[in-house]
C-alpha positions in Angstrom: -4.0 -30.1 27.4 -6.8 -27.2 27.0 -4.1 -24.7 28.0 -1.4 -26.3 25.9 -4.0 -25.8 22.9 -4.8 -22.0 24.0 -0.9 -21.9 23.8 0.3 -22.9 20.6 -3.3 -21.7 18.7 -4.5 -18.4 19.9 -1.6 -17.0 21.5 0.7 -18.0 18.7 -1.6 -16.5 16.2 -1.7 -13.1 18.9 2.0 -12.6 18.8 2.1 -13.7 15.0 -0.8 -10.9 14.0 1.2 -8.4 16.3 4.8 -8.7 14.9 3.3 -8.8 11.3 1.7 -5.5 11.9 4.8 -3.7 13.7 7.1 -5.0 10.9 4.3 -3.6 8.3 4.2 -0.2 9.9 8.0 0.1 9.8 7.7 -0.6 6.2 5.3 2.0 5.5 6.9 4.8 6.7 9.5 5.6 3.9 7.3 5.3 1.1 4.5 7.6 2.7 6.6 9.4 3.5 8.2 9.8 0.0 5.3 10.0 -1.9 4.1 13.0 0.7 6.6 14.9 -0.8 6.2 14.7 -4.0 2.0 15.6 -3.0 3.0 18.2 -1.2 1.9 17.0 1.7 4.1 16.9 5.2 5.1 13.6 5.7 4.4 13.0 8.9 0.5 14.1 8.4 0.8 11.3 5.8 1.7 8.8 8.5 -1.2 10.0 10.7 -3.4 9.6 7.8 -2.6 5.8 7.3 -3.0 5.2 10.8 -6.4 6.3 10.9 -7.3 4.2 7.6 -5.9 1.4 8.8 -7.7 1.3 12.0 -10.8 2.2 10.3 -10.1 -0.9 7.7 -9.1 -2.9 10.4 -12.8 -3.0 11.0 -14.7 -2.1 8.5 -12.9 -3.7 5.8 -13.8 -7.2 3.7 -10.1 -8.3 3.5 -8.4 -9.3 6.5 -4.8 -8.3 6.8 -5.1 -6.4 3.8 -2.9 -3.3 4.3 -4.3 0.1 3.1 -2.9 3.8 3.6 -1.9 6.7 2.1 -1.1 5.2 -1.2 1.4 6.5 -3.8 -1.1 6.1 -6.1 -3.4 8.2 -4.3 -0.6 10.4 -3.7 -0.1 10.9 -6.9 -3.6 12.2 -7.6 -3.4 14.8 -5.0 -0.5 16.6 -6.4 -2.6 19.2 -8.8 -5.4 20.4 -6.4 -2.9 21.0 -3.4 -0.6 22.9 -6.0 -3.2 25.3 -7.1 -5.9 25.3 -4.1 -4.3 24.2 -1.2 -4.4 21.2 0.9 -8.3 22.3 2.6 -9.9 21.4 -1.0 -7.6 18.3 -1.1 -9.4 17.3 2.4 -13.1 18.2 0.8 -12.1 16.3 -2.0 -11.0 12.9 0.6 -14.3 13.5 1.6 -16.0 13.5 -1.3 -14.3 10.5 -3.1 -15.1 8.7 0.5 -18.6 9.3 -0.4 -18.8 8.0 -4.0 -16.7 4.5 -2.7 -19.4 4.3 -0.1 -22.0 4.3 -3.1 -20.2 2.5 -5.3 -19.7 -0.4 -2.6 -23.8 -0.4 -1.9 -24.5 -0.3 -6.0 -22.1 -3.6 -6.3 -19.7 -1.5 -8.8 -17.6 -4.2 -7.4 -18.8 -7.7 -9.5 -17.2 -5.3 -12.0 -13.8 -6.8 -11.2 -15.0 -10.0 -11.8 -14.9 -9.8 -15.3 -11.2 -8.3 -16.0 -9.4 -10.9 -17.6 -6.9 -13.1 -15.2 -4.2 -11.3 -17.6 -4.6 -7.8 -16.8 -4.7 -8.9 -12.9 -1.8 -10.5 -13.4 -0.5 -7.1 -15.6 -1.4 -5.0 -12.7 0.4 -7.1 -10.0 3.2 -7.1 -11.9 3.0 -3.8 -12.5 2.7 -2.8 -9.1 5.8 -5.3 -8.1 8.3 -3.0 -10.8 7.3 0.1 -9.7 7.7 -1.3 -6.2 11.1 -2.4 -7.6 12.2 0.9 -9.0 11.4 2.9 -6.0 13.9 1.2 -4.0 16.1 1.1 -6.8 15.9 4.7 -7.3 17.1 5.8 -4.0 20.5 3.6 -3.8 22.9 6.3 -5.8 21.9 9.0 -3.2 22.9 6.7 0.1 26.4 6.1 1.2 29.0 2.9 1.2 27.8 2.0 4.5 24.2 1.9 3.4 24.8 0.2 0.3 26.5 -2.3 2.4 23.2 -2.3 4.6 20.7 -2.7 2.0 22.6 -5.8 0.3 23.2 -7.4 4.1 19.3 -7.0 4.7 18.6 -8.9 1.2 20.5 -11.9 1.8 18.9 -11.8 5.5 15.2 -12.1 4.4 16.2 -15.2 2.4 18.7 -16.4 5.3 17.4 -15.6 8.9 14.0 -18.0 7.9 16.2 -20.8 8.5 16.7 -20.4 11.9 14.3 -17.7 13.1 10.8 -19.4 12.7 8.2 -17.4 14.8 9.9 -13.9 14.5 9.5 -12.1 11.1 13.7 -11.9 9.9 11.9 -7.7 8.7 11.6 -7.2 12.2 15.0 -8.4 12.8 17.0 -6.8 10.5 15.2 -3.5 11.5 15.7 -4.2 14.9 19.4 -4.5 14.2 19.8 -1.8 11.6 18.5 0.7 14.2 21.4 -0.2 16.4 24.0 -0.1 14.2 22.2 3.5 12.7 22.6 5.1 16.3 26.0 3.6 17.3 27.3 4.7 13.6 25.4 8.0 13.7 25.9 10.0 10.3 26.6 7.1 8.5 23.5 6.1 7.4 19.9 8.3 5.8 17.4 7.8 8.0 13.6 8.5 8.0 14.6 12.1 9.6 15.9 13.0 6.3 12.0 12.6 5.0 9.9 13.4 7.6 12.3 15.3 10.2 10.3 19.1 9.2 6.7 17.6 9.1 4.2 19.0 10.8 0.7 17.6 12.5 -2.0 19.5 13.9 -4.9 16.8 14.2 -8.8 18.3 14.4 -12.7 17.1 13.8 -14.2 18.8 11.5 -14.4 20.1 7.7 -12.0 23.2 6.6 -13.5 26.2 6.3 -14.4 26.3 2.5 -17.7 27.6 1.2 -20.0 24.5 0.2 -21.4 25.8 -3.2 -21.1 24.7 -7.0 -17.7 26.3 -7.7 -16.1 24.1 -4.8 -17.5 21.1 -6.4 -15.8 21.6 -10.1 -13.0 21.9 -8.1 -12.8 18.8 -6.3 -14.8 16.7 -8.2 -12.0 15.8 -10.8 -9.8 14.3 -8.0 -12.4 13.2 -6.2 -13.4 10.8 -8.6 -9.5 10.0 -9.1 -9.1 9.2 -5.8 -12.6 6.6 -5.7 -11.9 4.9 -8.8 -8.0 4.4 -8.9 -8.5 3.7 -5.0 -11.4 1.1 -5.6 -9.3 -0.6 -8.4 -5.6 -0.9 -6.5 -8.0 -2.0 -3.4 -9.9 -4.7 -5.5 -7.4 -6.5 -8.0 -4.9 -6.7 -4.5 -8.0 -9.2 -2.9 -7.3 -11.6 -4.8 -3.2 -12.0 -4.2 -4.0 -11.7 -0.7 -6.8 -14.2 -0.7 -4.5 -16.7 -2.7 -1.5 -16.1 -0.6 -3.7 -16.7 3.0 -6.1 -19.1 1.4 -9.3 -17.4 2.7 -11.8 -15.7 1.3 -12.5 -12.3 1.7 -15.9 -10.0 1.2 -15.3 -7.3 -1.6 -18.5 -5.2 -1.4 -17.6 -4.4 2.1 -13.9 -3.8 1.2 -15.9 -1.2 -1.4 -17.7 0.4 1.6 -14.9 -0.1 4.2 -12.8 2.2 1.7 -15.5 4.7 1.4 -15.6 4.9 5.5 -12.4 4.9 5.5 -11.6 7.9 3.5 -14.6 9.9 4.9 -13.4 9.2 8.3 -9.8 10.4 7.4 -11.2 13.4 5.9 -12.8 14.4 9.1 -10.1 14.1 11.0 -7.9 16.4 8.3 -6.0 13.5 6.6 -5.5 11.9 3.3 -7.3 9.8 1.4 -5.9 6.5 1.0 -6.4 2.6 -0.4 -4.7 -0.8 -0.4 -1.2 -1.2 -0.5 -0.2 -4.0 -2.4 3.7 -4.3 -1.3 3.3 -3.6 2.7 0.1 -6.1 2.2 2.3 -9.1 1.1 4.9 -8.2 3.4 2.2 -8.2 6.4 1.0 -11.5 5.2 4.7 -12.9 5.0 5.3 -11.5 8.1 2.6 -14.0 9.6 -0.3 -11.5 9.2 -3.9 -13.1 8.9 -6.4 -11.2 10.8 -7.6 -7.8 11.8 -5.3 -7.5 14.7 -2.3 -7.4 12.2 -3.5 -4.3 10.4 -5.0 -2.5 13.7 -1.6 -3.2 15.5 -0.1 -1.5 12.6 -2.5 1.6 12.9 -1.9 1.6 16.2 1.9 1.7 16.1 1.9 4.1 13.6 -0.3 6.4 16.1 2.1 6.1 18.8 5.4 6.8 16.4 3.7 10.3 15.2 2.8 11.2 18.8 5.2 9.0 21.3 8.2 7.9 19.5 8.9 10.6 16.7 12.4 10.2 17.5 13.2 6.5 17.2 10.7 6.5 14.5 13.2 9.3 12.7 16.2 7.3 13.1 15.3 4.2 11.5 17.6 3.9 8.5 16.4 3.6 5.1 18.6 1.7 3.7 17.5 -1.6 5.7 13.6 -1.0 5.0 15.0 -0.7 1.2 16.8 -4.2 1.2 13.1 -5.4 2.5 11.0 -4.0 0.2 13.2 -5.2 -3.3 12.7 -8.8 -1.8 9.1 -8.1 -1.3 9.0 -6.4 -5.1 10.5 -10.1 -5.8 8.2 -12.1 -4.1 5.1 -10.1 -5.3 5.8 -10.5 -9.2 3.9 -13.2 -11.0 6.7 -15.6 -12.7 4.0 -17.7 -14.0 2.7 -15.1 -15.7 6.1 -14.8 -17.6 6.5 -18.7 -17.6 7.3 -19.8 -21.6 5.7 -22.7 -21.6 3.5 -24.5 -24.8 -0.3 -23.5 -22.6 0.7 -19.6 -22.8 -1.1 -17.4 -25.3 0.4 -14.6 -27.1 -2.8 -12.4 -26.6 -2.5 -13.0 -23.1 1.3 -12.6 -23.2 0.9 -9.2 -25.2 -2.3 -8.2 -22.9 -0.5 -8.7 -19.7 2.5 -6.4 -20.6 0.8 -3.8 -22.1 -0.9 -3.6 -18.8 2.5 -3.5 -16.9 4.1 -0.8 -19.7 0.9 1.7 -19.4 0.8 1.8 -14.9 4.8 1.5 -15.3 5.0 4.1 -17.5 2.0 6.5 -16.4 1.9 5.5 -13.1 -2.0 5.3 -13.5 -3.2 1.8 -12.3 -6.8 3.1 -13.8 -5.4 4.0 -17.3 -3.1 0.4 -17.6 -6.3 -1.6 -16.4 -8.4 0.6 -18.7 -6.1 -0.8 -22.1 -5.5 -3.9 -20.5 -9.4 -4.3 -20.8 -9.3 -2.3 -24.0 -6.9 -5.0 -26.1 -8.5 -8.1 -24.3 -12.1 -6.9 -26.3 -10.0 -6.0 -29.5 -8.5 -9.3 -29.2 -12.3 -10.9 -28.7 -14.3 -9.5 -30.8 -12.3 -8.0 -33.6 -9.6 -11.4 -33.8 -12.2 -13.4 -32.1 -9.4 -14.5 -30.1 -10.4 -15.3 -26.2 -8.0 -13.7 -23.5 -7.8 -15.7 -20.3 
């Protein structure tokens, strides 16, 4: 009976948190990947930076099974100082913005996030599922019949193989599958060689060679604060989805801190900074991810694709891992929010979109949260209208 009870508890929950995180690291590697690119970063250094930070999260973090890596939005932020300075200051400026988290997390700048109205977290998650949404949607005129065919076939399978397939995530099938039909069709589908296939990786400990004085500091201390802020924020408001969908509670100072070592510790080693990832984090948890071993497995498998399995890693089609991540985009939307029903308020109606408009249409998660906020106290204290 004890060993029928080790069975079907821990080992279950083992195999569970395993599959969750290789499914999770599949899924990250076209959009890192992607938004590497448009950094100016070599995508895969961008894979080798998310599998430090989410070994480092894995245990330092406050949120178990929380996935965090090289962001988009942090991505984003990155673009300017490796443009004009080159990606040493962008490293100096990890490092730095690694620092400030860390302060932040031991000042409690967290509780902060307890006081954003429920309808600019619910803007934000929204806002995060479109431009989830439009990603994928973006990249379906540039793949072929075949693909097309692929992505729609891997839709209907997320919603289908559940029926049948219990204790395997259907991701991890349909990739599974997708990658055989990629190799046996070769040239038929756009794989993740198309992104990543010239990136280069040259891992070392240490900081660049930059001189440590005040002009270095004007320089990086724009992004720097970018990266710590928008970072802290994505990180934070994607707690609480994650904490509703696992029913658990998590610890957010030490997610504040956890980000901080994070980033310093990828910094060191000559990566990217990076934050939670709100799409592979709902995927990991609907993939049966609930613990730290999901997120470290995916750290780990990530490690060993950049310096074992480049190859296999390369071929993976895109069009499969697209399919996935529009029924994730789905699934991470907040209908309720969008509900018409006789409880819904038109101030929180109005605040909750002009959250999603502002991150949708600047792709700045700290400028949509920012007049989220920003209309909630107009609405308070100018209408004297109360915003949920």
């Amino acid at each position: 009976m004890y060993i029928s009870y080790i069975r079907n508890n821990y080992l279950t929950n083992f195999s569970k948190n395993i599959l969750a995180g290789l499914v999770t690291a599949i899924a990250l590697l076209p959009e890192v990947s992607g938004f590497a690119l448009i950094a100016g970063v070599p995508p895969l250094y961008a894979i080798f930076s998310s599998a430090i930070t989410l070994v480092v999260l894995s245990i330092f973090g406050g949120r178990p099974a929380m996935v965090s890596a090289a962001a988009g939005s942090i991505a984003l932020l990155l673009t300017d100082i490796i443009a004009k300075h080159g990606m040493a200051y962008m490293i100096l400026a990890t490092l730095l913005a690694g620092i400030i988290q860390l302060i932040f997390g031991l000042i409690n700048v967290h509780k902060l996030i307890e006081y954003l109205p429920k309808s600019v977290m619910q803007g934000f998650v929204n806002a995060l599922a479109i431009m989830i949404l439009i990603a994928q949607l973006q990249q379906i005129p540039h793949q072929s019949l075949a693909s097309i065919i692929m992505i729609v076939i891997s839709i209907m399978s997320m919603y289908i193989l559940p029926r049948w397939f219990i204790k395997i995530p259907p991701a991890l099938i349909i990739m599974t599958i997708s990658i055989v039909i990629a190799i046996l069709f070769k040239g038929f589908f756009e794989n993740i060689g198309t992104l990543a296939n010239n990136s280069t990786i040259n891992p070392h400990l240490g900081l660049p060679g930059i001189p440590l004085k005040l002009h270095t500091l004007f320089i990086i201390l724009p992004t720097s604060l970018g990266i710590a802020v928008v970072g802290l924020i994505e990180s934070l408001l994607t707690i609480p989805l994650i904490d509703d969908m696992t029913k658990t509670n998590s610890n957010s100072r030490q997610e504040s801190i956890g980000q901080g070592i994070g980033n310093v510790i990828t910094s060191l080693l000559g990566g990217q900074g990076g934050c939670a990832m709100i799409g592979q984090s709902v995927m990991n948890v609907q993939s049966g991810g609930r613990t730290r071993l999901s997120t470290l497995s995916s750290g780990i498998v990530l490690f060993v694709f950049v310096f074992v399995l480049k190859n296999l890693m390369l071929a993976i089609p895109t069009a499969s891992l697209i399919g996935i991540m529009i029924t994730v985009s789905i699934a991470t939307f907040d209908w309720h929010s969008i509900a018409l029903n006789k409880n819904i308020k038109i101030a929180d109606l109005t605040v909750m979109i002009l959250t999603v408009l502002v991150v949708v249409m600047t792709h700045n998660l700290a400028i949509g949260v920012f007049s989220g906020i920003i209309l909630s106290i107009i609405y308070r204290y100018i209408f004297h209208i109360k915003v949920a």
